[in-house]
C-alpha positions in Angstrom: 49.2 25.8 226.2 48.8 29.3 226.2 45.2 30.9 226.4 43.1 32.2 223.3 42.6 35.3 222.9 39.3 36.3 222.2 37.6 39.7 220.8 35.2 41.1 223.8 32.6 41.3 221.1 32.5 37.4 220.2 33.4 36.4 224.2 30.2 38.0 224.9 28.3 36.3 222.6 29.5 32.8 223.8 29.0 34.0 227.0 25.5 34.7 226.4 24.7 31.6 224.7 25.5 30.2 228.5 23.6 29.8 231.5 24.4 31.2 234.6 25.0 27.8 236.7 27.6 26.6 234.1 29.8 29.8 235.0 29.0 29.6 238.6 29.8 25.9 238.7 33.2 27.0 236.4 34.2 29.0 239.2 33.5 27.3 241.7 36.2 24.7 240.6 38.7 27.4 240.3 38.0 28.1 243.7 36.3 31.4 243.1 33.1 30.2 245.7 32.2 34.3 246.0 31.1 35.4 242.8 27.6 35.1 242.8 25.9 38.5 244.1 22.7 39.2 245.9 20.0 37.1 244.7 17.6 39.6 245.1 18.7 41.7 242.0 16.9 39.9 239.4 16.0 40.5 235.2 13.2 42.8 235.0 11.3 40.2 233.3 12.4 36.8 232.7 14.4 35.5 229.6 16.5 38.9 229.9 20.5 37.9 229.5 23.7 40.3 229.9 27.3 39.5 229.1 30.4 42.1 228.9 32.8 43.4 230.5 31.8 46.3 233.3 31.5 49.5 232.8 30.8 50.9 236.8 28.9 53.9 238.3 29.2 54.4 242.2 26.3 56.6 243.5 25.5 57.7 247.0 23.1 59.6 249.1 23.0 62.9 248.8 20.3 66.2 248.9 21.6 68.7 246.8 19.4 69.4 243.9 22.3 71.2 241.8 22.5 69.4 238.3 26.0 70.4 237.6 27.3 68.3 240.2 25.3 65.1 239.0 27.6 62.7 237.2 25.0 59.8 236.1 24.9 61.5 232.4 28.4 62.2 232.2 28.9 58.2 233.3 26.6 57.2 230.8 28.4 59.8 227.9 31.5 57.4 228.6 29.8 54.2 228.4 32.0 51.9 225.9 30.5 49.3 223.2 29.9 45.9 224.2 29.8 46.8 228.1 27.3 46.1 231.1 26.7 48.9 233.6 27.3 47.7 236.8 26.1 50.7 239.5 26.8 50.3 243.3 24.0 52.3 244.7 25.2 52.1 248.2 22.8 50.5 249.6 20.3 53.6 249.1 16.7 52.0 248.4 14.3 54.3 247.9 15.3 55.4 244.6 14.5 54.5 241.1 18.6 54.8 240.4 18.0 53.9 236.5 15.8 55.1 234.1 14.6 56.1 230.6 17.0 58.0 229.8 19.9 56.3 231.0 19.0 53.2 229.0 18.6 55.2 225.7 21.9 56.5 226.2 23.6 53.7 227.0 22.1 51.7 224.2 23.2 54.3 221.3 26.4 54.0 222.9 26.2 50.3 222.3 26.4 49.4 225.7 24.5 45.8 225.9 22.7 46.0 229.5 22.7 47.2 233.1 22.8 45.5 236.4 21.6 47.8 239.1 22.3 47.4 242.9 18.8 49.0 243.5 15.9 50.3 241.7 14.6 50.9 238.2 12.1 53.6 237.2 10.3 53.7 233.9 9.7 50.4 233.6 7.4 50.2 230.9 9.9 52.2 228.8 12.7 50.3 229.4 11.1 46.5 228.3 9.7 48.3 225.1 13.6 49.0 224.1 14.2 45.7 224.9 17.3 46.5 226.7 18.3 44.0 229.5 18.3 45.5 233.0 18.8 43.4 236.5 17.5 45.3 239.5 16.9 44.6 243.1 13.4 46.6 242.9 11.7 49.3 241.2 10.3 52.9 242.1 8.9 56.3 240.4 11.5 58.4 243.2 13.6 60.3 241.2 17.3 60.4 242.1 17.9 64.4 242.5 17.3 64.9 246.1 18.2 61.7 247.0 21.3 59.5 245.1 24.0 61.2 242.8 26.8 59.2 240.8 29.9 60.4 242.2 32.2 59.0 240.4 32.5 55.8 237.7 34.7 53.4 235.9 36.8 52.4 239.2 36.3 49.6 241.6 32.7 49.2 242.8 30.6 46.2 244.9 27.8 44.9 243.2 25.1 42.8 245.1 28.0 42.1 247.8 30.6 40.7 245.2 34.1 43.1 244.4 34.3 44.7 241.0 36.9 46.1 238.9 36.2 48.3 235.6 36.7 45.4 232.8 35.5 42.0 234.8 32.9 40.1 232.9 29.3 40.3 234.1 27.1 37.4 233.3 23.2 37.2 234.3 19.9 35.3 233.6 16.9 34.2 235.0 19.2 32.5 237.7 20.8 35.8 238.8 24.2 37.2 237.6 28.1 36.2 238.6 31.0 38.1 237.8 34.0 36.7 236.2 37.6 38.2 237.1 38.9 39.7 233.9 41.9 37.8 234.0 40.4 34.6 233.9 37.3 35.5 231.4 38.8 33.3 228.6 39.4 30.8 230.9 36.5 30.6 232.8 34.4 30.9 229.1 35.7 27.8 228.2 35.9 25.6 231.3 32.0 26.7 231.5 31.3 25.7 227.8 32.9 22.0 228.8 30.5 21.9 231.8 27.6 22.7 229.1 29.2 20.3 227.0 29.2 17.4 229.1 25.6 18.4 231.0 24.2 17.5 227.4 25.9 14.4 227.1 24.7 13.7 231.3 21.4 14.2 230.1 21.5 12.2 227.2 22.4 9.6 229.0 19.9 10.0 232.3 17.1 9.7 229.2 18.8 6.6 228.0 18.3 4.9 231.5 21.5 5.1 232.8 21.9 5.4 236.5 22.1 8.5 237.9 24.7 8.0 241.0 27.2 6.2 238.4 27.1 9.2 236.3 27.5 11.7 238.9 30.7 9.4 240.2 31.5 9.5 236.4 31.0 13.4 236.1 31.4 14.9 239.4 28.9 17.4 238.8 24.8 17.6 238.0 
């Protein structure tokens, strides 16, 4: 049977409606056992979800304090609807990477969240747009003088895991996976079975049953 398409808008949705283990565990039985990145980056406060395809930013270290080479506001002028910002800082962590600004861009772009591989500034800002970021940390340092986007939508790492402009990001209070884009409808639905029959697992845990039998039964809890 072939595989459904489904609009990015509505596969996001669903996606969202998920939890993070479900996908893991969905990949997992594909095989995909490296998807999950660094556990330190984390929602800025908890009950914050992302889902969408990526829209990348790689930054590095750099001094210069020349604005016209800077490419973080150009990046964020190209940010596409329905898409997560996934930035590869490089492993730079002194800098508060995101910010402000960024975010109000990005969200009048329609751009759904942000999933930083370092820090936040402007914290307070940020939570009262209500605009989902993942970070590993946050910190006032501004980025002139110190990080510059050099270059984004291309192939990026993102808490240790491969990315590719278009694979779908998922996070939650567990942490966040990505999903090849390939297999995004695919992996969607294999991860709204495991939902599917965790509900029906823990109906029947409630109802008495034993637990070993149904994980024989299941092969997951």
């Amino acid at each position: 049977m072939p595989t459904p398409t489904i609009p990015i808008e509505e596969m996001s949705a669903r996606y969202r409606q998920l939890y993070t283990p479900a996908v893991a565990d969905a990949l997992d039985d594909r095989g995909l056992w490296h998807q999950i990145v660094d556990r330190r980056i984390q929602p800025l406060v908890m009950g914050m979800r992302v889902a969408g395809p990526a829209f990348t930013m790689l930054g590095r270290p750099e001094r210069s304090t020349d604005r016209a080479i800077r490419q973080g506001v150009k990046a964020v002028d190209a940010v596409r609807p329905h898409t997560v910002v996934v930035m590869d800082c490089c492993g730079e962590e002194v800098t508060g990477h995101w910010g402000e600004l960024l975010t109000n861009g990005t969200l009048v772009r329609g751009g759904t969240g942000a999933v930083i591989d370092g820090g936040v500034r402007d914290t307070a800002a940020i939570l009262a747009l209500g605009f989902p970021v993942f970070c590993k940390y946050r910190s006032p340092a501004d980025a002139k003088g110190r990080w510059n986007v050099v270059d984004f939508d291309c192939p990026v790492t993102l808490g240790g895991v491969p990315v590719r402009p278009g694979d779908f990001i998922v996070g939650d209070a567990d942490g966040v996976v990505v999903v090849p884009a390939a297999l995004a409808v695919e992996v969607l639905l294999d991860a709204e079975q495991v939902v599917a029959d965790e509900n029906e697992i823990r109906g029947r845990v409630r109802a008495g049953e034993s637990v070993a039998g149904l994980y024989m039964q299941y092969k997951r809890f």
